[in-house]
Each structure stands twice: as structure tokens, then as C-alpha cells.
N, CA, C and O atoms as a GROMACS GRO file, in nm:
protein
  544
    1UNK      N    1  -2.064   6.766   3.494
    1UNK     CA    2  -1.975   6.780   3.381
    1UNK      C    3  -1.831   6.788   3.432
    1UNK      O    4  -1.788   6.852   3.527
    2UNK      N    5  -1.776   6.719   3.358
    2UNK     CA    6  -1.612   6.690   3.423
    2UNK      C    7  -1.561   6.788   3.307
    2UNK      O    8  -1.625   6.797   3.203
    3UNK      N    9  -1.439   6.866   3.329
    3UNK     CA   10  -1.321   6.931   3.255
    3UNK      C   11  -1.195   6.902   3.265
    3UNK      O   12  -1.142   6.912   3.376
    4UNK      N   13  -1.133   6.868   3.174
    4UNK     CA   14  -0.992   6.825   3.173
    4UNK      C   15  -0.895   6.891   3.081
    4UNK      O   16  -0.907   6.884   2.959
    5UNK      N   17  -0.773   6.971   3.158
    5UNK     CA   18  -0.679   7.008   3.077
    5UNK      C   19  -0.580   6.919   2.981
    5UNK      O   20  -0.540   6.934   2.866
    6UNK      N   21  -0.561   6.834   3.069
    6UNK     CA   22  -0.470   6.741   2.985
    6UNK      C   23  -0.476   6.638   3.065
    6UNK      O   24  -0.570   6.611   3.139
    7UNK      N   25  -0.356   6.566   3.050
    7UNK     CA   26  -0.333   6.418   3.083
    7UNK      C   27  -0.190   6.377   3.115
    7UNK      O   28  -0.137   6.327   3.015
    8UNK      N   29  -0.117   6.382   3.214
    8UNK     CA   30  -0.037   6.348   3.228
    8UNK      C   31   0.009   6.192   3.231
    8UNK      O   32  -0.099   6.135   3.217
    9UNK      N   33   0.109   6.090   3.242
    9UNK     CA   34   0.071   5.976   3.260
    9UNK      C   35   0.041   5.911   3.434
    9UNK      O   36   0.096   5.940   3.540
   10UNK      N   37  -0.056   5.824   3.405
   10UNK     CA   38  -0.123   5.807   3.546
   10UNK      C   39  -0.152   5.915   3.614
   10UNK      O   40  -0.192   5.869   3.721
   11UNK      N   41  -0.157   6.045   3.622
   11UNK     CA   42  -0.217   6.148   3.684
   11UNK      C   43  -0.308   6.238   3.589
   11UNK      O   44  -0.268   6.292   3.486
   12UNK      N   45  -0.442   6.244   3.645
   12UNK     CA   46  -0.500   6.323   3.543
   12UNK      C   47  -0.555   6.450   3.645
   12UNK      O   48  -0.585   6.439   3.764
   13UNK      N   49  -0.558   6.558   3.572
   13UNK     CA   50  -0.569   6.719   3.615
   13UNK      C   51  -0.727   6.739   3.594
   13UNK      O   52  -0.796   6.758   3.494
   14UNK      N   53  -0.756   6.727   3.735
   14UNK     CA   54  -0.973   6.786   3.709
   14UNK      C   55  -0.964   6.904   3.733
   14UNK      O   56  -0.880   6.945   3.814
   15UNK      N   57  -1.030   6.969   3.684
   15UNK     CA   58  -1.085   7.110   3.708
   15UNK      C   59  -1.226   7.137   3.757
   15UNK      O   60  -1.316   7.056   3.737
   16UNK      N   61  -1.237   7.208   3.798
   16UNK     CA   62  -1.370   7.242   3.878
   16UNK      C   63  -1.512   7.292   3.766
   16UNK      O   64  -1.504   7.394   3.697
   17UNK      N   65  -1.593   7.233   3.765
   17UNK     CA   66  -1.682   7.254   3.639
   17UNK      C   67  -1.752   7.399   3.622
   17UNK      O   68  -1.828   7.434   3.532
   18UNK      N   69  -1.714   7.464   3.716
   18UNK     CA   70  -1.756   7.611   3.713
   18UNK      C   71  -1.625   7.716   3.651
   18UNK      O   72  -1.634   7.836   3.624
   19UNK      N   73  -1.522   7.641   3.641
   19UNK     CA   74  -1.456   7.713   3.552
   19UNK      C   75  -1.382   7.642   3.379
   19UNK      O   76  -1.281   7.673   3.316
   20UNK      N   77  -1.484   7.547   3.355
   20UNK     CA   78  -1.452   7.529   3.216
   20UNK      C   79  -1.455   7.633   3.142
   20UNK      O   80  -1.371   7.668   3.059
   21UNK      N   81  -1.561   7.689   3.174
   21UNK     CA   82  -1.587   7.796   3.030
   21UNK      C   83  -1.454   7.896   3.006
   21UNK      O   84  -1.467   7.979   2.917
   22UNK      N   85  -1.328   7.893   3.080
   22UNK     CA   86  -1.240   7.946   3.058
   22UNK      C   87  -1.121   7.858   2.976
   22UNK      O   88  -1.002   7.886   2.964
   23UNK      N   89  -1.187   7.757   2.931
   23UNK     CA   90  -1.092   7.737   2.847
   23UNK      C   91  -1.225   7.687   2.687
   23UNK      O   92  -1.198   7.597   2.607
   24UNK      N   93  -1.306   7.739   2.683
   24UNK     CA   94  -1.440   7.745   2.566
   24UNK      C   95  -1.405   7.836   2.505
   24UNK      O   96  -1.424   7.813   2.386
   25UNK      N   97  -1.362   7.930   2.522
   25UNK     CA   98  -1.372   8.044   2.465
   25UNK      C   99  -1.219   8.122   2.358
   25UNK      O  100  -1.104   8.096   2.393
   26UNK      N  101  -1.235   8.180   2.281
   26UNK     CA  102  -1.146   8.178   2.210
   26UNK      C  103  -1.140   8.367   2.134
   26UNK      O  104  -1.230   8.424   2.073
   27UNK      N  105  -1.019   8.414   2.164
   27UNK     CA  106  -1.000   8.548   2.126
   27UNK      C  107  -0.961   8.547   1.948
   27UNK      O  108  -0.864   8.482   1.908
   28UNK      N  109  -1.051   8.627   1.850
   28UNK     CA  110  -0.991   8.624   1.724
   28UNK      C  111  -0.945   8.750   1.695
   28UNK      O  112  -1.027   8.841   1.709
   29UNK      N  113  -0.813   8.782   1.649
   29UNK     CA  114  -0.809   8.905   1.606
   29UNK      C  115  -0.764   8.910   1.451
   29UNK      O  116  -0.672   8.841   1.407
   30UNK      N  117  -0.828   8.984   1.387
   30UNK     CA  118  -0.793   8.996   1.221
   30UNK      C  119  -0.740   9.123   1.127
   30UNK      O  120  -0.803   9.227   1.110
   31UNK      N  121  -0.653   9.101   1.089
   31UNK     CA  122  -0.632   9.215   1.004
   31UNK      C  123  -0.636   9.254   0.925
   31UNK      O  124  -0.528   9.311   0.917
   32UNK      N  125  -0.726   9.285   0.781
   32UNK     CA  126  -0.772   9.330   0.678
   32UNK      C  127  -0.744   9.426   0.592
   32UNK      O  128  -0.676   9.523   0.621
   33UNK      N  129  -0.809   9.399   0.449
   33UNK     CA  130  -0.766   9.559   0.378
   33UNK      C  131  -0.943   9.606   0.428
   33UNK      O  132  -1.038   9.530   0.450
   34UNK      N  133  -0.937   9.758   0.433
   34UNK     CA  134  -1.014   9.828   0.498
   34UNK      C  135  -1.130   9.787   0.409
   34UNK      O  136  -1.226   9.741   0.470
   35UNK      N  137  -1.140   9.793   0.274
   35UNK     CA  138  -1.252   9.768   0.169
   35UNK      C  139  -1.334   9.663   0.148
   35UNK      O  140  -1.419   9.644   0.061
   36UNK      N  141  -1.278   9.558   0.294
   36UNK     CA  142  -1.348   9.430   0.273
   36UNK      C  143  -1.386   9.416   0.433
   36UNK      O  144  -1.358   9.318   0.501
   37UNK      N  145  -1.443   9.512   0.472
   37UNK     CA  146  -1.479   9.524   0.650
   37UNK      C  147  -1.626   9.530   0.637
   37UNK      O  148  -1.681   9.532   0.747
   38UNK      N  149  -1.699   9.532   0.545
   38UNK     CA  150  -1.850   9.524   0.506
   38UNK      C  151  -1.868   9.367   0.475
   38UNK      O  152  -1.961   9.313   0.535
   39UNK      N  153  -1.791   9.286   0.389
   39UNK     CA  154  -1.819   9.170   0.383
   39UNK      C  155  -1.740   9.123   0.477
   39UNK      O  156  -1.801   9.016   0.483
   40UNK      N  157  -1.693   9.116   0.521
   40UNK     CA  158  -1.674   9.004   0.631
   40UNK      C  159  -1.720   9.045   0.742
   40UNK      O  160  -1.698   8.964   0.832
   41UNK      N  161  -1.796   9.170   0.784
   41UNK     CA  162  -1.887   9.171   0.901
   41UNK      C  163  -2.018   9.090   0.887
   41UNK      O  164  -2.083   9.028   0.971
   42UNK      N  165  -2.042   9.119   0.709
   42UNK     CA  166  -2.176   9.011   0.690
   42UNK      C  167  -2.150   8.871   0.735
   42UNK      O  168  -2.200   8.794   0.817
   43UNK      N  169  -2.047   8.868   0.643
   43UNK     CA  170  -1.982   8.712   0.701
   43UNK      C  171  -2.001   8.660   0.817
   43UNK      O  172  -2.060   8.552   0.816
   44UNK      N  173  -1.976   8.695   0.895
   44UNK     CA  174  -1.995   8.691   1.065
   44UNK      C  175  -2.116   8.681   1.115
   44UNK      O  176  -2.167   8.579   1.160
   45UNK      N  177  -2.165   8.786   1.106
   45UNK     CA  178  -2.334   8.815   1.110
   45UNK      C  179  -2.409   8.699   1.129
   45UNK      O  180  -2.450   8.648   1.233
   46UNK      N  181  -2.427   8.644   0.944
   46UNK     CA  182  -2.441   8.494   0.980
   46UNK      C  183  -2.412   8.398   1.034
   46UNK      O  184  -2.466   8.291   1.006
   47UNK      N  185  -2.330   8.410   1.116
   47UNK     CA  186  -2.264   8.259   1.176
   47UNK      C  187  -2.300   8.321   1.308
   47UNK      O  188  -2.221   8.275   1.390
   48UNK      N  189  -2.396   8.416   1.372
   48UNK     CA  190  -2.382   8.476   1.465
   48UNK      C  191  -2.342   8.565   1.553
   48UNK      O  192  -2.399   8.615   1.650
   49UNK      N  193  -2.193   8.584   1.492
   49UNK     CA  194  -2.126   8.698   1.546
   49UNK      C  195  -2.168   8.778   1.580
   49UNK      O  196  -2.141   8.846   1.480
   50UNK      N  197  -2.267   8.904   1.695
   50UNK     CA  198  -2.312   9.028   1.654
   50UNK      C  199  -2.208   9.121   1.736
   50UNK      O  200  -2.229   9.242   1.747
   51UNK      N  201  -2.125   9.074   1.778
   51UNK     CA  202  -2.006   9.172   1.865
   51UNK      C  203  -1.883   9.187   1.849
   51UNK      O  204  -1.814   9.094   1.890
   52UNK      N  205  -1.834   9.269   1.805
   52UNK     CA  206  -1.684   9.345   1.749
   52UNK      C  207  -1.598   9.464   1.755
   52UNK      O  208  -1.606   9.564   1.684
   53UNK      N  209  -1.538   9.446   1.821
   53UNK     CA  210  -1.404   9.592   1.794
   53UNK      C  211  -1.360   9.601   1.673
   53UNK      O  212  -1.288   9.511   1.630
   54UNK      N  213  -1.387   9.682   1.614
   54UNK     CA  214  -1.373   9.768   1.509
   54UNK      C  215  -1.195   9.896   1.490
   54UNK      O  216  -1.210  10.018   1.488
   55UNK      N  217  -1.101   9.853   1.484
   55UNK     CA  218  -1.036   9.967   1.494
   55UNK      C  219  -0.950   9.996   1.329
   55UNK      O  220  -0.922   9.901   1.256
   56UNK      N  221  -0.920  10.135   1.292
   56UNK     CA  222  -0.822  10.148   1.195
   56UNK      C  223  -0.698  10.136   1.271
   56UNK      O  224  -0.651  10.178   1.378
   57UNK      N  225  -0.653  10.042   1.144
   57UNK     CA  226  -0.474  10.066   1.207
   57UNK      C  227  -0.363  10.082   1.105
   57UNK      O  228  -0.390  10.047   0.990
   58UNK      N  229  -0.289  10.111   1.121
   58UNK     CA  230  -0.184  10.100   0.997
   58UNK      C  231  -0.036  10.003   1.038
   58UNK      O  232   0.035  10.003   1.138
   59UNK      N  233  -0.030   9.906   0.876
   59UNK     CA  234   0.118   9.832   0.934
   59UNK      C  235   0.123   9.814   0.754
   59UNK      O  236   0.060   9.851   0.656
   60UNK      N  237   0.258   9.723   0.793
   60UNK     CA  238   0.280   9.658   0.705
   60UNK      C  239   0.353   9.504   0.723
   60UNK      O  240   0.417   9.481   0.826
   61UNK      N  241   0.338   9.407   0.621
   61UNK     CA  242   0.388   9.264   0.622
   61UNK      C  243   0.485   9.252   0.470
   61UNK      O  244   0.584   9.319   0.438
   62UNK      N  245   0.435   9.170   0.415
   62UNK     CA  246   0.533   9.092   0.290
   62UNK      C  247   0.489   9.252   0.168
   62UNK      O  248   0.556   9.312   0.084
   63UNK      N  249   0.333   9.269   0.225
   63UNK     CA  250   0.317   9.392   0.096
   63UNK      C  251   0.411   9.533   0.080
   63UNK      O  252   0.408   9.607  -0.018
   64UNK      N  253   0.503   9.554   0.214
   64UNK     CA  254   0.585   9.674   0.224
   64UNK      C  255   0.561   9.788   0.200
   64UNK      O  256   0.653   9.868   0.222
   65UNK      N  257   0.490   9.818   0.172
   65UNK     CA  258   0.380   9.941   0.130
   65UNK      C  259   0.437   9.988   0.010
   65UNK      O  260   0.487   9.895  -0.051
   66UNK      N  261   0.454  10.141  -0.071
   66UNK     CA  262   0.429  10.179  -0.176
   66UNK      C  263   0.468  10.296  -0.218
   66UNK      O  264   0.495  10.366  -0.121
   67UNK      N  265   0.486  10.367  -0.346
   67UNK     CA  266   0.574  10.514  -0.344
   67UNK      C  267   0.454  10.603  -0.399
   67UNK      O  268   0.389  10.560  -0.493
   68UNK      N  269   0.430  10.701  -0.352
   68UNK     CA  270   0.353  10.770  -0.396
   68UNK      C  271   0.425  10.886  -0.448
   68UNK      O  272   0.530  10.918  -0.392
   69UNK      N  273   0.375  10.966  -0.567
   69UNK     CA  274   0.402  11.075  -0.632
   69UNK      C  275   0.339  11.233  -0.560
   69UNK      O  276   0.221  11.231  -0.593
   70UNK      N  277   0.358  11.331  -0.500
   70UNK     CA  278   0.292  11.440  -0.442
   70UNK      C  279   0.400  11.561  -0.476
   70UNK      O  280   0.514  11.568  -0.430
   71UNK      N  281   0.344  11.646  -0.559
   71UNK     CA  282   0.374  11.769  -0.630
   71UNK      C  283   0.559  11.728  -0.652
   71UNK      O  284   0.659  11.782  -0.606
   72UNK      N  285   0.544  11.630  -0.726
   72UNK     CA  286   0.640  11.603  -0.871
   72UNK      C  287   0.762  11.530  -0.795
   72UNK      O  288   0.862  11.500  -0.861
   73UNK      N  289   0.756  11.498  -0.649
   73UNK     CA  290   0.834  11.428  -0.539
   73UNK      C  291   0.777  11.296  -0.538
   73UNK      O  292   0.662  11.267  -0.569
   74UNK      N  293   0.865  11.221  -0.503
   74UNK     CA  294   0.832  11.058  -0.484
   74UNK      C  295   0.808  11.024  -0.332
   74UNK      O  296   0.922  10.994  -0.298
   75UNK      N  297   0.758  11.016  -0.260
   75UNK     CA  298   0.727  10.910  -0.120
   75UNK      C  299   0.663  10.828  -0.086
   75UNK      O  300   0.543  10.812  -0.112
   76UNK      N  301   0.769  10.730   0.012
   76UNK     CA  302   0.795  10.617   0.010
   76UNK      C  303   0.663  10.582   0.138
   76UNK      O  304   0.690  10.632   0.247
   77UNK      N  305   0.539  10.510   0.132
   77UNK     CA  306   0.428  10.517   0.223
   77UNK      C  307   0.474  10.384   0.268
   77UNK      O  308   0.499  10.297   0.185
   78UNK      N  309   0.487  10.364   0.390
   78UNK     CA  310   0.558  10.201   0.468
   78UNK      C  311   0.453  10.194   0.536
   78UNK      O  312   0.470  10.099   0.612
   79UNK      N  313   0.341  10.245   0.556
   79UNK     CA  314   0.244  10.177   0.651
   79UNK      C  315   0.122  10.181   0.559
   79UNK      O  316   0.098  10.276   0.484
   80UNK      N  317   0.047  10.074   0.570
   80UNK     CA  318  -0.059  10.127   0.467
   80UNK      C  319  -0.193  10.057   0.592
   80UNK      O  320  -0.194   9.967   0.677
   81UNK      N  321  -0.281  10.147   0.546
   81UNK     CA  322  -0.409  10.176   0.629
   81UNK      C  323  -0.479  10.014   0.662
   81UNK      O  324  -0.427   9.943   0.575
   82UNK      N  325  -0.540   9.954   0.720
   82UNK     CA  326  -0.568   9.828   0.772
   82UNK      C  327  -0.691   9.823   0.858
   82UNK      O  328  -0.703   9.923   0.930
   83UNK      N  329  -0.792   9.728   0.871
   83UNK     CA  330  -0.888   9.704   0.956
   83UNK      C  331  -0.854   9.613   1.064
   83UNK      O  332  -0.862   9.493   1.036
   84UNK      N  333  -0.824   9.638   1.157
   84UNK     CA  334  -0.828   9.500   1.320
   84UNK      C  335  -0.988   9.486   1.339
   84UNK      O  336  -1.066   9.580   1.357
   85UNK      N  337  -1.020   9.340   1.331
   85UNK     CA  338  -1.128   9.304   1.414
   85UNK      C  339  -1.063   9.232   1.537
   85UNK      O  340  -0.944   9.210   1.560
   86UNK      N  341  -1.152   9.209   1.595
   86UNK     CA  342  -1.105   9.192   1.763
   86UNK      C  343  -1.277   9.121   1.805
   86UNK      O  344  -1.366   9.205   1.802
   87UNK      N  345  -1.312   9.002   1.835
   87UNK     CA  346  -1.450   8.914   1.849
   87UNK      C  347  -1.405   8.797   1.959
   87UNK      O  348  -1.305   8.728   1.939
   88UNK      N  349  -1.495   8.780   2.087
   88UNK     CA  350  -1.454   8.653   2.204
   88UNK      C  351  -1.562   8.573   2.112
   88UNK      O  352  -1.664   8.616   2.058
   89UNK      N  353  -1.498   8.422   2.114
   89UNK     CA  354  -1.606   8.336   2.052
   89UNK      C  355  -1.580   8.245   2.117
   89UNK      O  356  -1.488   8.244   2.199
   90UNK      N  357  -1.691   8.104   2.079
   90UNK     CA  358  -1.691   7.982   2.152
   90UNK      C  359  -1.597   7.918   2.035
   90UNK      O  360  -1.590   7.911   1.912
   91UNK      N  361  -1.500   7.860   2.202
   91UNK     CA  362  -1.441   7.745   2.076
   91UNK      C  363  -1.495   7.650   1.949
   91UNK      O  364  -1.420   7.606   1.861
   92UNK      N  365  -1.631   7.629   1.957
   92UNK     CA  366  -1.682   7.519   1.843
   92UNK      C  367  -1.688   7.617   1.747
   92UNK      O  368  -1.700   7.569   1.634
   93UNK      N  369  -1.683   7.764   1.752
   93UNK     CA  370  -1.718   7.868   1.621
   93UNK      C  371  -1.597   7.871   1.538
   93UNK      O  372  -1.601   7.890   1.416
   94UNK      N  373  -1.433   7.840   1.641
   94UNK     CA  374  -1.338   7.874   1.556
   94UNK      C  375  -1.310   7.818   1.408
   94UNK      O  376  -1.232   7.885   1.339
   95UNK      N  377  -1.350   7.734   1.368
   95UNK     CA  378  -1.316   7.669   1.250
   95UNK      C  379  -1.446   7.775   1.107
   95UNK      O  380  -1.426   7.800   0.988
   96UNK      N  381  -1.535   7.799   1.176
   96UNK     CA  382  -1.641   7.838   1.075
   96UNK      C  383  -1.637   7.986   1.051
   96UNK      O  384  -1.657   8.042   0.943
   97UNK      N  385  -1.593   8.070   1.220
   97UNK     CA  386  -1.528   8.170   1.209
   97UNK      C  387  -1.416   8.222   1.099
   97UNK      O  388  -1.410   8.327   1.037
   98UNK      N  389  -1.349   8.133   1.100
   98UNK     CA  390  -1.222   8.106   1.017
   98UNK      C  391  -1.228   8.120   0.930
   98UNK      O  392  -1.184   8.226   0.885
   99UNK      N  393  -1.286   8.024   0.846
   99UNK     CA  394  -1.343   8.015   0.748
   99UNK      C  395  -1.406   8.113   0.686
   99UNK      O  396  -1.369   8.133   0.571
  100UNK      N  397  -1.520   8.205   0.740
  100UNK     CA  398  -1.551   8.308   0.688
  100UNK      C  399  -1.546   8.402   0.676
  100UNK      O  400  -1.621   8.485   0.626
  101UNK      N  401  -1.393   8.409   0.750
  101UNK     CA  402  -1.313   8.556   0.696
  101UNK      C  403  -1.241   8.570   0.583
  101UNK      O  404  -1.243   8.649   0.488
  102UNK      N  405  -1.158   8.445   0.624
  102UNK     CA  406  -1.081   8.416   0.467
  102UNK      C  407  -1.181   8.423   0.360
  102UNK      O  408  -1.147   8.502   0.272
  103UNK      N  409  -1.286   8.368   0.341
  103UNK     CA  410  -1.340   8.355   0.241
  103UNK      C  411  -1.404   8.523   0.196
  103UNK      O  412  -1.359   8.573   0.092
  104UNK      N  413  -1.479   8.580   0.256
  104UNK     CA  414  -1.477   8.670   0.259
  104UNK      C  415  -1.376   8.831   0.258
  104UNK      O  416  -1.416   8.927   0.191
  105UNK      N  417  -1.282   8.836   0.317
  105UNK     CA  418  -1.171   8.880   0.272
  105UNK      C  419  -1.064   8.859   0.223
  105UNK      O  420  -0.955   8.892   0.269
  106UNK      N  421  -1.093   8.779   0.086
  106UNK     CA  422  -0.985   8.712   0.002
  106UNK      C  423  -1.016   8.800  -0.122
  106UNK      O  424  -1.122   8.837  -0.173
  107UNK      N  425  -0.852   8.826  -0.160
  107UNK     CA  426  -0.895   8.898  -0.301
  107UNK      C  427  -0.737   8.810  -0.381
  107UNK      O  428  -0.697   8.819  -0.497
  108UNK      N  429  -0.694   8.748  -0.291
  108UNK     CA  430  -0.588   8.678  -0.419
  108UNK      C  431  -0.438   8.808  -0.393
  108UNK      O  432  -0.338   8.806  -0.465
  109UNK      N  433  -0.452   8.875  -0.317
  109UNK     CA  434  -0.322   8.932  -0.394
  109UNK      C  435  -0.215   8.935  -0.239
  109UNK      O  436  -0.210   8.840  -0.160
  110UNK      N  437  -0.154   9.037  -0.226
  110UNK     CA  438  -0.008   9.022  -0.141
  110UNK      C  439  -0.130   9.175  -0.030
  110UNK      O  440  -0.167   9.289  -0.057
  111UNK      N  441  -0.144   9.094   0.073
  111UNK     CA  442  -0.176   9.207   0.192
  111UNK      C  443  -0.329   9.182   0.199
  111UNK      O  444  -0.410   9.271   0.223
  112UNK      N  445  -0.362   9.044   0.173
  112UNK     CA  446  -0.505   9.067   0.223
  112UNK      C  447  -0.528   9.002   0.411
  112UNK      O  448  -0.632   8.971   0.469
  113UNK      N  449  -0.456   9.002   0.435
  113UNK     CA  450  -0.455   9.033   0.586
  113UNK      C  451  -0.412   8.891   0.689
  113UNK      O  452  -0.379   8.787   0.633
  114UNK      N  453  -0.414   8.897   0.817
  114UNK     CA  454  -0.365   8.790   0.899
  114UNK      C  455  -0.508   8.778   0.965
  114UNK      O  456  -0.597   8.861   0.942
  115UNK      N  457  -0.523   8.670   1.050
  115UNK     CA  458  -0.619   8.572   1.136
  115UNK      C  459  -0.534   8.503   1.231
  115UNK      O  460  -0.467   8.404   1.201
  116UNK      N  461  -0.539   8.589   1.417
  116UNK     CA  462  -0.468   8.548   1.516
  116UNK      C  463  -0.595   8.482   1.605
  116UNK      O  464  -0.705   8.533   1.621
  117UNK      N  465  -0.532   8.312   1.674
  117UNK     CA  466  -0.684   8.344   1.745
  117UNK      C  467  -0.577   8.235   1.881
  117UNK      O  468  -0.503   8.136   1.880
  118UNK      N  469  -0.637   8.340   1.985
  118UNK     CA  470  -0.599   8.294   2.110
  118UNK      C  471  -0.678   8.238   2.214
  118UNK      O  472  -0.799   8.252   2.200
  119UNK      N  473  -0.621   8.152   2.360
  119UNK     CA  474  -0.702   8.147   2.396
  119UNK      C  475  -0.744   8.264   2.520
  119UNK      O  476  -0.668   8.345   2.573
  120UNK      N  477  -0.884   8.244   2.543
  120UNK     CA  478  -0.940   8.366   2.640
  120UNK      C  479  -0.948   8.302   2.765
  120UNK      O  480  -1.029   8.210   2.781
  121UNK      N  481  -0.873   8.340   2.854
  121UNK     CA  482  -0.881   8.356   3.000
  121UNK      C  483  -1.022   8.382   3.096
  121UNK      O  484  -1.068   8.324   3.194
  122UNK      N  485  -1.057   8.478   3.030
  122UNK     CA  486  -1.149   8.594   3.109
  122UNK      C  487  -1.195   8.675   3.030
  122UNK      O  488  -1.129   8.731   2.943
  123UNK      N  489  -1.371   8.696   3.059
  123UNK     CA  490  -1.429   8.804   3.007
  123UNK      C  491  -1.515   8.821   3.112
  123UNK      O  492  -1.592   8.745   3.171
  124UNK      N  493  -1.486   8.941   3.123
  124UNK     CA  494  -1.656   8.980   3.240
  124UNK      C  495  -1.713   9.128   3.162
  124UNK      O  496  -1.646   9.226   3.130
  125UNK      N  497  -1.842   9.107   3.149
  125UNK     CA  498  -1.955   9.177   3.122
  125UNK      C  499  -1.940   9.326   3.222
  125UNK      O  500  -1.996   9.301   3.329
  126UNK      N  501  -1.900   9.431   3.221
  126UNK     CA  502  -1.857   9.488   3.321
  126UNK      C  503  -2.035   9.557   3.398
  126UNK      O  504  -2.065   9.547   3.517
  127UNK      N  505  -2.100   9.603   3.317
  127UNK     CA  506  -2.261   9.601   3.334
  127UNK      C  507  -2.334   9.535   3.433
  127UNK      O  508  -2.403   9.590   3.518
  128UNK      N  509  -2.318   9.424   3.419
  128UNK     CA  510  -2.387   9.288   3.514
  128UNK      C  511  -2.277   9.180   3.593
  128UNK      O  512  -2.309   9.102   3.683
  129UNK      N  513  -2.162   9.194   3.545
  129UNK     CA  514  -2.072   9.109   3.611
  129UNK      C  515  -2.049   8.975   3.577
  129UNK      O  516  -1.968   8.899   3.630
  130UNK      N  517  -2.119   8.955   3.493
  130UNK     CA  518  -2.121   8.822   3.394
  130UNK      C  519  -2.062   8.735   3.376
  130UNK      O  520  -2.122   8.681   3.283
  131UNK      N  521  -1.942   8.650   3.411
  131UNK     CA  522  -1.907   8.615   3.347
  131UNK      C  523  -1.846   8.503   3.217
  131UNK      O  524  -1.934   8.428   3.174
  132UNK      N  525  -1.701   8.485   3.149
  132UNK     CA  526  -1.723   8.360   3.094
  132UNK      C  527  -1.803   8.383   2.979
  132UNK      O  528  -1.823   8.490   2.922
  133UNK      N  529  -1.858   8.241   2.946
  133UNK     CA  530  -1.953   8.263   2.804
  133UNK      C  531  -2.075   8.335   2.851
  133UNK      O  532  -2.116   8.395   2.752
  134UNK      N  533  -2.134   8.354   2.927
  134UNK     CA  534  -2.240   8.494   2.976
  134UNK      C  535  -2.204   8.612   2.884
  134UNK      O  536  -2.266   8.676   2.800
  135UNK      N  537  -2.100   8.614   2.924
  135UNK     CA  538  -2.079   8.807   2.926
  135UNK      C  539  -2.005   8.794   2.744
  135UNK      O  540  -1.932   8.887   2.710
  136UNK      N  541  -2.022   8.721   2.676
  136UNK     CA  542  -2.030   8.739   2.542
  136UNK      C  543  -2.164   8.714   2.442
  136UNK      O  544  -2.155   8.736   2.321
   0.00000   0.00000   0.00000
């Protein structure tokens, strides 16, 4: 199996076939409203996914957050509560991946979240030493 980064003209760049899988692989990170972290884990599920970082976080984007009323005072809440997923996948998943977050955490309004997906360098299985698409 041959791997190729690119193509320069008349020079082409081989890579060694024991390290393709470092450019297969693909980091997604997502950011959500917290109430839709049940369906779009299903979401996933099906397409295979069974591995995820899970964290709460708080930010804000275009939604700016919101004023809350507390014993007859007004404050101003600028961060509002958020789900990060964090999943290594194979590049052929990114499009279906994709796909079934949005679809799944779509509600139509202002703050239903971002979808970053990078590429992955490196993963090693720290357990067995794994690595690459192994150790996912």
C-alpha cells in the first residue's frame, strides 16, 4: 500500500506505509446544549462510535448568554452551561459523523452548538501501546 501526502510538480512525497494511519484518522470536537447529549450519543452509537470524552463546560458565541432575576436584582449570566464531546475517528466516518450530530443536536435556534474536526497525529492506547487506528 502506497501513501501520499500530496503532489508537488514532478516530485511526488511517499511515505512509508506503516505510518499512513496517521493521516486516517480524524479528531472531532463538539459543543452542545447540555439537553441534547443523550441524543446525539445515540446518534453516534449507531454509526459506531462507542468512545467519548464527555466534559461540562461553559462559554458563550452569537447566543451571549442572558439576565437572570435573583431576590428582585437583575444578573447578567455570560457563560451559559455547554456539553464538549471530544471522539478519534476514521477519516471515512467524518462526513456521517457529521451529519449525525447536527441532525441530532439541532433545535433551530441561536446556541445549538459548534462541530471542530482536526487532523490526528497520534494516538497510543496507553494499556497495550497500540497504536494509530489500533488504539481507537
Amino acid at each position: 500500500m502506497l501513501c501520499f501526502y500530496g503532489l508537488i510538480p514532478a516530485i511526488t512525497v511517499q511515505i512509508n506505509p506503516a505510518t499512513c494511519w496517521r493521516i486516517t484518522l480524524k479528531l472531532v470536537t463538539t459543543i452542545i446544549k447540555p439537553f441534547k447529549l443523550d441524543d446525539v450519543r445515540e446518534a453516534l452509537t449507531q454509526l459506531g462510535i462507542n468512545g467519548m470524552t464527555v466534559t461540562e463546560v461553559r462559554g458563550f458565541g452569537r447566543q451571549k448568554g442572558h439576565t437572570e432575576l435573583y431576590r428582585g436584582a437583575e444578573y447578567a449570566v455570560d457563560f451559559l452551561p455547554k456539553i464538549k464531546l471530544e471522539m478519534a475517528i476514521h477519516t471515512e466516518q467524518e462526513d456521517a459523523v457529521i451529519e449525525a450530530i447536527m441532525t441530532a443536536a439541532h433545535t433551530g435556534k441561536v446556541g445549538d452548538g459548534k462541530i471542530f474536526v482536526t487532523d490526528l497525529e497520534q494516538v497510543v492506547r496507553i494499556r497495550t501501546s497500540e497504536e494509530g487506528a489500533d488504539a481507537i
